[in-house]
C-alpha positions as CSV (number, residue, x, y, z in Angstrom):
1,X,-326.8,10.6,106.7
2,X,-325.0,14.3,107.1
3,X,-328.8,16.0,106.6
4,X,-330.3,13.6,109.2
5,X,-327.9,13.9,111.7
6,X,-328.0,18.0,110.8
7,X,-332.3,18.0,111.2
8,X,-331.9,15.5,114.3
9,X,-329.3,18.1,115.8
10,X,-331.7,21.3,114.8
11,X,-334.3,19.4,116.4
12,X,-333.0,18.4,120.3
13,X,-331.3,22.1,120.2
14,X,-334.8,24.0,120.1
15,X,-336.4,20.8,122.7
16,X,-333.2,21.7,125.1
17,X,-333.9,25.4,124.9
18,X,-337.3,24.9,125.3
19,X,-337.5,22.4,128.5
20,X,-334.4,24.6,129.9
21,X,-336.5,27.5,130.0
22,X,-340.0,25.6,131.1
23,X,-337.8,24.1,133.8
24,X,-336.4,28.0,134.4
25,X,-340.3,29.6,134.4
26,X,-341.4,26.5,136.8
27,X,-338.9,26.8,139.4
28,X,-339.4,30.7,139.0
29,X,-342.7,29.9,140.0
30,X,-342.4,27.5,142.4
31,X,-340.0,29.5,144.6
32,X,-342.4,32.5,144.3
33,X,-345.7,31.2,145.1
34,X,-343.2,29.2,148.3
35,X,-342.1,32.8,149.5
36,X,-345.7,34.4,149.4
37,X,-346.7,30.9,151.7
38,X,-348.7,29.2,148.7
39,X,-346.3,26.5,147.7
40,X,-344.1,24.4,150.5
41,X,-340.5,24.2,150.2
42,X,-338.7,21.0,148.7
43,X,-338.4,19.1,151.6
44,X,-334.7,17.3,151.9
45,X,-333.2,16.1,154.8
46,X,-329.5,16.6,155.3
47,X,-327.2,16.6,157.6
48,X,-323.4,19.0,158.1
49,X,-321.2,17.3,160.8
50,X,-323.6,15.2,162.5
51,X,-325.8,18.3,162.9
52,X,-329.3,18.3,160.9
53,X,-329.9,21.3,158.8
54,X,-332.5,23.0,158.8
55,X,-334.6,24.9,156.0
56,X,-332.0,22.6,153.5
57,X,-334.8,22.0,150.9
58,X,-335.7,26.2,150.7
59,X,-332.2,26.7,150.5
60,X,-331.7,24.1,147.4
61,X,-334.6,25.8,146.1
62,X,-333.8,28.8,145.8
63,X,-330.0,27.8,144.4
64,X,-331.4,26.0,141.6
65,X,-333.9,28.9,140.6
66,X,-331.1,31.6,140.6
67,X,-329.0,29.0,138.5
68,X,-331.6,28.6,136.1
69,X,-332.8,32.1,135.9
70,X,-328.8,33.0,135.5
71,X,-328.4,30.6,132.4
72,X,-331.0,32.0,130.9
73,X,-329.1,34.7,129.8
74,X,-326.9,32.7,127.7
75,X,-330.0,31.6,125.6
76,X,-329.9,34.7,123.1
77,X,-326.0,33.8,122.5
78,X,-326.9,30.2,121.7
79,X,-329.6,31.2,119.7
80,X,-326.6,32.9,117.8
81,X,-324.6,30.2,117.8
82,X,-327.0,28.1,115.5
83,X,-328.1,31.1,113.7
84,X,-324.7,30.9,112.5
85,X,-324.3,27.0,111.8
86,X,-327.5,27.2,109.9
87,X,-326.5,29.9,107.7
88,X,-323.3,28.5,107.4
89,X,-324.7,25.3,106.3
90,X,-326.9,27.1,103.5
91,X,-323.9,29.2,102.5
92,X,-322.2,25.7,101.8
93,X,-325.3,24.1,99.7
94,X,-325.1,27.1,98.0
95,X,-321.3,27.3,97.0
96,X,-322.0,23.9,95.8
97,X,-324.7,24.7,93.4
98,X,-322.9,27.7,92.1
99,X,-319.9,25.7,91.5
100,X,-321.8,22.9,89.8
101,X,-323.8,25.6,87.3
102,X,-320.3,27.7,86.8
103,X,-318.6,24.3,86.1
104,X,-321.8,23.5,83.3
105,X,-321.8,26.9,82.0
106,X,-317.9,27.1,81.8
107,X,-317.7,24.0,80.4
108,X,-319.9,25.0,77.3
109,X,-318.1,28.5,76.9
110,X,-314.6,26.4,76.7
111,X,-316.8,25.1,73.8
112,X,-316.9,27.8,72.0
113,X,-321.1,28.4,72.6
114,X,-321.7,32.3,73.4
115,X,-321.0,34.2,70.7
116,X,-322.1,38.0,72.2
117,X,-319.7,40.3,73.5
118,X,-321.1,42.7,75.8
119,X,-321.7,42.3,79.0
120,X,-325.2,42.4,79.1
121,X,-325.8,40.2,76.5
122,X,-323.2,37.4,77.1
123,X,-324.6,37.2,80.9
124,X,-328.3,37.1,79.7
125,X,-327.0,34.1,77.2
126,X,-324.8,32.2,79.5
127,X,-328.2,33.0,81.9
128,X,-330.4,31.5,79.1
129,X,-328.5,28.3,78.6
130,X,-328.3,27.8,82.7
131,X,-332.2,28.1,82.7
132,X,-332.6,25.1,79.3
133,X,-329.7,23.0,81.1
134,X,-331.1,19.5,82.2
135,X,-329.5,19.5,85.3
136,X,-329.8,22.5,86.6
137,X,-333.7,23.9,86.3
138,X,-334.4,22.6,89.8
139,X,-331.5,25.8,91.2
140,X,-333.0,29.3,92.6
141,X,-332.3,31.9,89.9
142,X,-329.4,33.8,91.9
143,X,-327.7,30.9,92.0
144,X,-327.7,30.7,87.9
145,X,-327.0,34.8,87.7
146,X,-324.0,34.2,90.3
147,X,-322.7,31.3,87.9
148,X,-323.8,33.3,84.5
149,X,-321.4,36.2,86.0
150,X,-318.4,34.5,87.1
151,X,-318.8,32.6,83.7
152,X,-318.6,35.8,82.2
153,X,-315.8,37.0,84.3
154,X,-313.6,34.1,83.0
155,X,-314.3,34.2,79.4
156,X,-310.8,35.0,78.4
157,X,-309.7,32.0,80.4
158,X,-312.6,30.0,78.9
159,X,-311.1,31.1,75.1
160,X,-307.5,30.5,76.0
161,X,-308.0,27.5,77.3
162,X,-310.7,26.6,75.1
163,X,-311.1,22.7,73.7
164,X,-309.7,23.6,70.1
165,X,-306.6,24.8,71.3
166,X,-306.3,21.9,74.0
167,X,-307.1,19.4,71.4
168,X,-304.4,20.8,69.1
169,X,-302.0,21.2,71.7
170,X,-302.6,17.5,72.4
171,X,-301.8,16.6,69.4
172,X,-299.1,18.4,68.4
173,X,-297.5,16.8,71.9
174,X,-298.5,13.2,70.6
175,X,-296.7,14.0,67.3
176,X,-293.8,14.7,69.3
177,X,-293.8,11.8,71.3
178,X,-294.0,9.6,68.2
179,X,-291.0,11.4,66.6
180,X,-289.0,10.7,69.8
181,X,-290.1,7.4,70.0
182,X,-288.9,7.2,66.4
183,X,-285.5,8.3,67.2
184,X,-285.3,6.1,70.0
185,X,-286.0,3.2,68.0
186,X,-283.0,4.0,65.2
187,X,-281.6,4.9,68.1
188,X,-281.1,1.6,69.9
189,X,-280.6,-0.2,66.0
190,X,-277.8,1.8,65.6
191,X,-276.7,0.9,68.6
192,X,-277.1,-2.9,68.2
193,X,-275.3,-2.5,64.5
194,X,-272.2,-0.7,66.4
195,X,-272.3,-3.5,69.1
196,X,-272.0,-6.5,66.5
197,X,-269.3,-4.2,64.6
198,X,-267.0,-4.0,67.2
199,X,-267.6,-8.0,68.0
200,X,-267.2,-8.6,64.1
201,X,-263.9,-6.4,64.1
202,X,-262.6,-8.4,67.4
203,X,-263.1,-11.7,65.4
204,X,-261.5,-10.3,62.6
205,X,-258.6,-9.2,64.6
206,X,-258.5,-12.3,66.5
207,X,-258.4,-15.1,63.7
208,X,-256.0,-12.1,61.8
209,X,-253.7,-12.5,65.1
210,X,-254.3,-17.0,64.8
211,X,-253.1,-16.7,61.6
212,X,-250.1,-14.6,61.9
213,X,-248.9,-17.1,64.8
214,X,-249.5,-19.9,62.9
215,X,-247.0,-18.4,60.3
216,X,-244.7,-17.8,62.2
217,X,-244.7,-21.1,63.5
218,X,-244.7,-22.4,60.1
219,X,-241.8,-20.4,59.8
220,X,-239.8,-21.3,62.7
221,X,-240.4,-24.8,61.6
222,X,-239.1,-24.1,58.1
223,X,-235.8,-22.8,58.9
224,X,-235.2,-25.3,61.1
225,X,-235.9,-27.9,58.9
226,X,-234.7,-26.7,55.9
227,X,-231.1,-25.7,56.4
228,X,-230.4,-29.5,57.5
229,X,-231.3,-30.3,54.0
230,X,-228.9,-27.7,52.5
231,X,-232.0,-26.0,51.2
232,X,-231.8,-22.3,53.4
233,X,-231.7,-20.6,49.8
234,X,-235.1,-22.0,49.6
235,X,-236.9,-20.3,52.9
236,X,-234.7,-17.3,52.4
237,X,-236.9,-16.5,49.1
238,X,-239.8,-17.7,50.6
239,X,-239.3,-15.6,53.8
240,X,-239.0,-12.6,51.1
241,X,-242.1,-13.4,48.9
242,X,-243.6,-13.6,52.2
243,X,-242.7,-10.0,53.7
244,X,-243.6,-8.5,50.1
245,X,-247.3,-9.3,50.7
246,X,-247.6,-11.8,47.9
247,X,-250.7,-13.4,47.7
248,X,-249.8,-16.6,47.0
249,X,-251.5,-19.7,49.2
250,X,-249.5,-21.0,52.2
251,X,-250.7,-24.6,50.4
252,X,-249.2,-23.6,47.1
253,X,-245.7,-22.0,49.6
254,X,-245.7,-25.7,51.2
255,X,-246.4,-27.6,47.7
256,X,-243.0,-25.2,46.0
257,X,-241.0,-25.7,49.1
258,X,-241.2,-29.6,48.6
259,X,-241.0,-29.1,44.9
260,X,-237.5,-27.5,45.6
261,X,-236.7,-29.8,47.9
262,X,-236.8,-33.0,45.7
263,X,-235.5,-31.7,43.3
264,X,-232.0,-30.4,44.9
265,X,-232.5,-34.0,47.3
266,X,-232.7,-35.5,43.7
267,X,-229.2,-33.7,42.4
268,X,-227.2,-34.7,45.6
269,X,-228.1,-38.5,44.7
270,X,-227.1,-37.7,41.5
271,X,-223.5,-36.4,42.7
């Protein structure tokens, strides 16, 4: 669509200039061959306050044959004008092909494909490979020795950033990545295991903290139960096996404490 409307706009700007200046040359003409008494004037009646005027057509005449002779002298500038949007317009196609051919070419040096390494030489090659490439044989050949040139131009950039090193710096990032990924991984394990530690510890603590109440209790319960049996010698020693950390079951403290108890209710029947 952009090179029809481009051809249908080249086209109606040479028919405009050329009817502008036939319509110039013809009232040129006209009025001439009028002033020498071969041609009548344009006849139009008009009228200024009432008041018919007279001669109105020669006068109209004449105006529109200095106007058109006067604008004629723009022409040459407008002929400029589209000089310039024409060239311009080739200028563009042409940038695009270059880039298209240095894109191929660079593409293929990145690759590691010219080996020479004088000028002359490596542009000739980088020429040579333009010339074979599929794509590109239908191009004029200063576009492929403008592309074979800058290609040359940018062969350091084409070796540093050439695919080896990109596909090794690839890989050494994807390396990297994995070991991170690695780390986050033990990462968040070792932060689970620290998480059901600490919970673990709090139940620990927590039943610890039941079971030292319910002694207590158990304890409270004793010496107040105890004593009224004349048996306080009884808790006392238990109280102290109790403080020294022994080990024995609070089943087997319960089972001795009744033990003891029988046996000294057992004596007071006896007295």
């Amino acid at each position: 669509m952009r090179n029809i409307t481009n051809i249908l706009q080249f086209v109606m700007q040479r028919l405009a200039v050329v009817v502008f200046v036939a319509a110039a040359l013809a009232l040129l003409v006209a009025t001439a061959m009028a002033a020498f008494g071969n041609w009548a004037w344009i006849s139009i009646p008009m009228q200024y306050q009432g008041a018919p005027v007279e001669n109105a057509g020669m006068y109209a005449q004449i105006g529109l044959t200095a106007l058109a002779i006067s604008l004629c002298f723009f022409l040459p500038s407008s002929s400029r004008v589209m000089q310039l949007e024409n060239s311009h317009r080739q200028f563009s196609v042409g940038m695009q092909d270059v880039a298209r051919a240095y894109a191929a070419v660079h593409a293929a040096d990145r690759k590691q494909n010219f080996q020479l390494s004088s000028e002359f030489d490596a542009v000739r090659e980088r020429l040579a490979y333009l010339r074979d490439h599929p794509d590109l044989s239908t191009l004029e050949p200063k576009v492929l020795e403008i592309a074979a040139q800058m290609s040359h131009m940018s062969a350091e950039l084409a070796e540093v950033y050439s695919d080896d090193k990109i596909s090794r710096a690839r890989s050494f990032l994807e390396q990297r990545q994995e070991e991170i990924d690695l780390f986050n991984s033990r990462l968040d394990q070792a932060k689970g295991i620290s998480t059901e530690m600490k919970q673990w510890v709090h139940e620990v603590e927590l039943e610890e903290s039941v079971c030292a109440a319910q002694l207590e209790r158990l304890r409270e319960e004793m010496a107040t139960i105890l004593p009224e049996l004349g048996i306080e010698k009884t808790v006392q020693t238990l109280d102290i096996e109790l403080d020294q950390g022994s080990e024995t079951d609070e089943d087997e403290i319960g089972f001795a404490a009744q033990e003891n108890t029988v046996i000294e209710m057992s004596q007071k029947a006896a007295e």
